[in-house]
C-alpha positions as CSV (number, residue, x, y, z in Angstrom):
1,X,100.0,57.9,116.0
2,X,101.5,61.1,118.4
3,X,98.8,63.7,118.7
4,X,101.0,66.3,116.9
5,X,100.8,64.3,113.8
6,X,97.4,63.5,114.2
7,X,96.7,67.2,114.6
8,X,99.0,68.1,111.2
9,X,97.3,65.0,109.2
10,X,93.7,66.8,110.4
11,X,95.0,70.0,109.2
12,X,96.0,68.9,105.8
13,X,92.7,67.4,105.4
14,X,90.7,70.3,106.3
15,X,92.7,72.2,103.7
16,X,96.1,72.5,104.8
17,X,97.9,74.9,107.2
18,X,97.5,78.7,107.8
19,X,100.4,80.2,106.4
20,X,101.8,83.9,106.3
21,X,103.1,85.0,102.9
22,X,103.5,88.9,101.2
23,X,103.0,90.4,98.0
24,X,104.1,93.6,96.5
25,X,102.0,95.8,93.7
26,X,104.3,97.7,91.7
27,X,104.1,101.2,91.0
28,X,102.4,100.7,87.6
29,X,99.9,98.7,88.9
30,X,98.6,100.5,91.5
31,X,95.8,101.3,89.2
32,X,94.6,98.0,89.8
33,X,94.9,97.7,93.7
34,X,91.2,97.4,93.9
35,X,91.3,94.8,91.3
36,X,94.2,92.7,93.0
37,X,93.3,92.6,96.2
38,X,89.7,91.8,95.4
39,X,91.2,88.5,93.5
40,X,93.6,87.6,96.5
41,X,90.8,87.9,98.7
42,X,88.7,86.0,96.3
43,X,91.5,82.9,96.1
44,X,90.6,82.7,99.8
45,X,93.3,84.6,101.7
46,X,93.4,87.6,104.0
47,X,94.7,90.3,103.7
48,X,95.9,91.3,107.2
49,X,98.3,94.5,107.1
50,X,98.9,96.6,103.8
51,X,101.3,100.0,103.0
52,X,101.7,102.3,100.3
53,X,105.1,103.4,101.0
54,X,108.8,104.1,98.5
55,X,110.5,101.0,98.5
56,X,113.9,101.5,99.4
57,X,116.9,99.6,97.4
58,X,117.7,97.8,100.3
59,X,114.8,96.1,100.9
60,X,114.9,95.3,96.9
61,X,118.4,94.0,97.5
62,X,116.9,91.3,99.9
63,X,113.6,90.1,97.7
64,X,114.7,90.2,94.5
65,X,118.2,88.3,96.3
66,X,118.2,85.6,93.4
67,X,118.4,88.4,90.6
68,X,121.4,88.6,89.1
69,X,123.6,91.8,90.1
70,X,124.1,92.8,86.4
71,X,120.2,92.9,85.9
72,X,119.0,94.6,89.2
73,X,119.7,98.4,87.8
74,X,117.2,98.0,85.3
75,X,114.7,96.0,87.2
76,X,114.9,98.7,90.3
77,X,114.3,101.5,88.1
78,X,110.6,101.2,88.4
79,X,110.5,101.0,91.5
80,X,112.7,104.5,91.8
81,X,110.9,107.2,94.0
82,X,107.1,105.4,92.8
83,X,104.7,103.9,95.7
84,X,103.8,100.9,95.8
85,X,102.0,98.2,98.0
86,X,103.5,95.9,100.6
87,X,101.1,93.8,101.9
88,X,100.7,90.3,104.7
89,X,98.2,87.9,103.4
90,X,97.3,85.1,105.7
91,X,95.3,82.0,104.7
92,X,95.3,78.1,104.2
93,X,98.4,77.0,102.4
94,X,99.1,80.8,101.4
95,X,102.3,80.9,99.8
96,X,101.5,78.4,97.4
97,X,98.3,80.3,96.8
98,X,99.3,83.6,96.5
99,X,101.4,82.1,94.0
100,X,98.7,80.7,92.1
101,X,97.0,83.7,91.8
102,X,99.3,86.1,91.1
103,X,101.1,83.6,88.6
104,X,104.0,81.2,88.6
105,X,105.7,82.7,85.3
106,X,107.6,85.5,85.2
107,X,106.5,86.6,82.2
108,X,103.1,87.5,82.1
109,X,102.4,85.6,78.9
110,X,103.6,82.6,80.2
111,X,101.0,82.8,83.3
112,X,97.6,81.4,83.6
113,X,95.0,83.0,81.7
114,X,93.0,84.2,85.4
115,X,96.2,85.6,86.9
116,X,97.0,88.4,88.1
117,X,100.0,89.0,86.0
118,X,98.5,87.3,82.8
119,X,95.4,90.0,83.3
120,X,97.4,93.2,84.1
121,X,100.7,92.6,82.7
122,X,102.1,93.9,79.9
123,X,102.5,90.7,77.1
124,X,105.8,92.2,75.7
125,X,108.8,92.8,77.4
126,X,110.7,95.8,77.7
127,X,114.2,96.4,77.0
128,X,116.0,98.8,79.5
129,X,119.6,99.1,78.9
130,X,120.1,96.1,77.0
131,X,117.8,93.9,79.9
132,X,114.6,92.2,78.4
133,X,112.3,93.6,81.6
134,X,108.7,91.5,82.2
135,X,106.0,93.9,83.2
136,X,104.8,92.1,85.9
137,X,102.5,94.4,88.4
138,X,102.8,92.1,91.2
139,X,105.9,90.4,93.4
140,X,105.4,87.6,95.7
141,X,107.4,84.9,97.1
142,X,107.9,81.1,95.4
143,X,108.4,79.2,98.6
144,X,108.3,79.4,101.9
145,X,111.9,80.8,102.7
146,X,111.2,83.7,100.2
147,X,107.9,84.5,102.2
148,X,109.0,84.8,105.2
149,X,112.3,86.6,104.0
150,X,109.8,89.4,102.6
151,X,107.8,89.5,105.9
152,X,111.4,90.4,107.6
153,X,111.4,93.2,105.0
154,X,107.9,94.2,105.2
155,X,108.0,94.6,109.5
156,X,111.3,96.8,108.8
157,X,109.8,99.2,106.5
């Protein structure tokens, strides 16, 4: 067995490998931050850089890149002229993780019953022009590609 597989194979063993993933807490959940990051800490990751700052569209554009064009003018308008936070987390297996404890679903309902969305989302969407909306107060990435697409974005803003 090569020694860089033996090294992976130890790594997985020991808990699997240190990843880098992000998360953002929208603007109406900033009333939870200390909430939130209290439960991504206690899932075992770190957070190791965080900003309140306006997200601009652009950086929308590229982390919500899977939402359909005809939905993203309703989705953004929360976002319009309201802080929020950007943060790095860093941690064993953190993508997958940060997933975990944020919540798979999109819909709050739909999420684990200790998750962050299932605990501070709103359980009814919202219709905003004709789009039903999930009130969601936290974004993260579902794989790897999307994490490290949103640390590209975070190191620009």
């Amino acid at each position: 067995m090569s020694l860089a597989l033996n090294s992976t194979l130890t790594r997985k063993k020991r808990g699997g490998k240190l990843e880098t993933s992000y998360y953002v807490i929208k603007p109406h959940g900033l009333v939870f931050r200390k909430k939130v990051r209290a439960m991504i800490e206690c899932a075992g990751l770190t957070i190791i850089e965080s900003k309140e700052l306006v997200m601009h569209r652009w950086a929308l554009e590229i982390i919500y890149s899977d939402l359909p064009e005809k939905y993203r003018d309703a989705v953004f308008l929360q976002f319009k002229d309201k802080s929020v936070e950007v943060g790095l987390v860093m941690g064993k297996n953190a993508v997958d993780e940060l997933l975990q404890i944020t919540g798979t679903e999109l819909d709050p309902a739909d999420c684990a019953p200790g998750s962050i969305r299932f605990k501070f989302g709103r359980h009814e969407p919202l219709i905003i022009d004709g789009v039903r909306c999930y009130t969601n107060i936290i974004h993260r990435p579902r794989n790897k590609l999307e994490a490290n697409n949103g640390i590209k974005v975070f190191r620009m803003l």
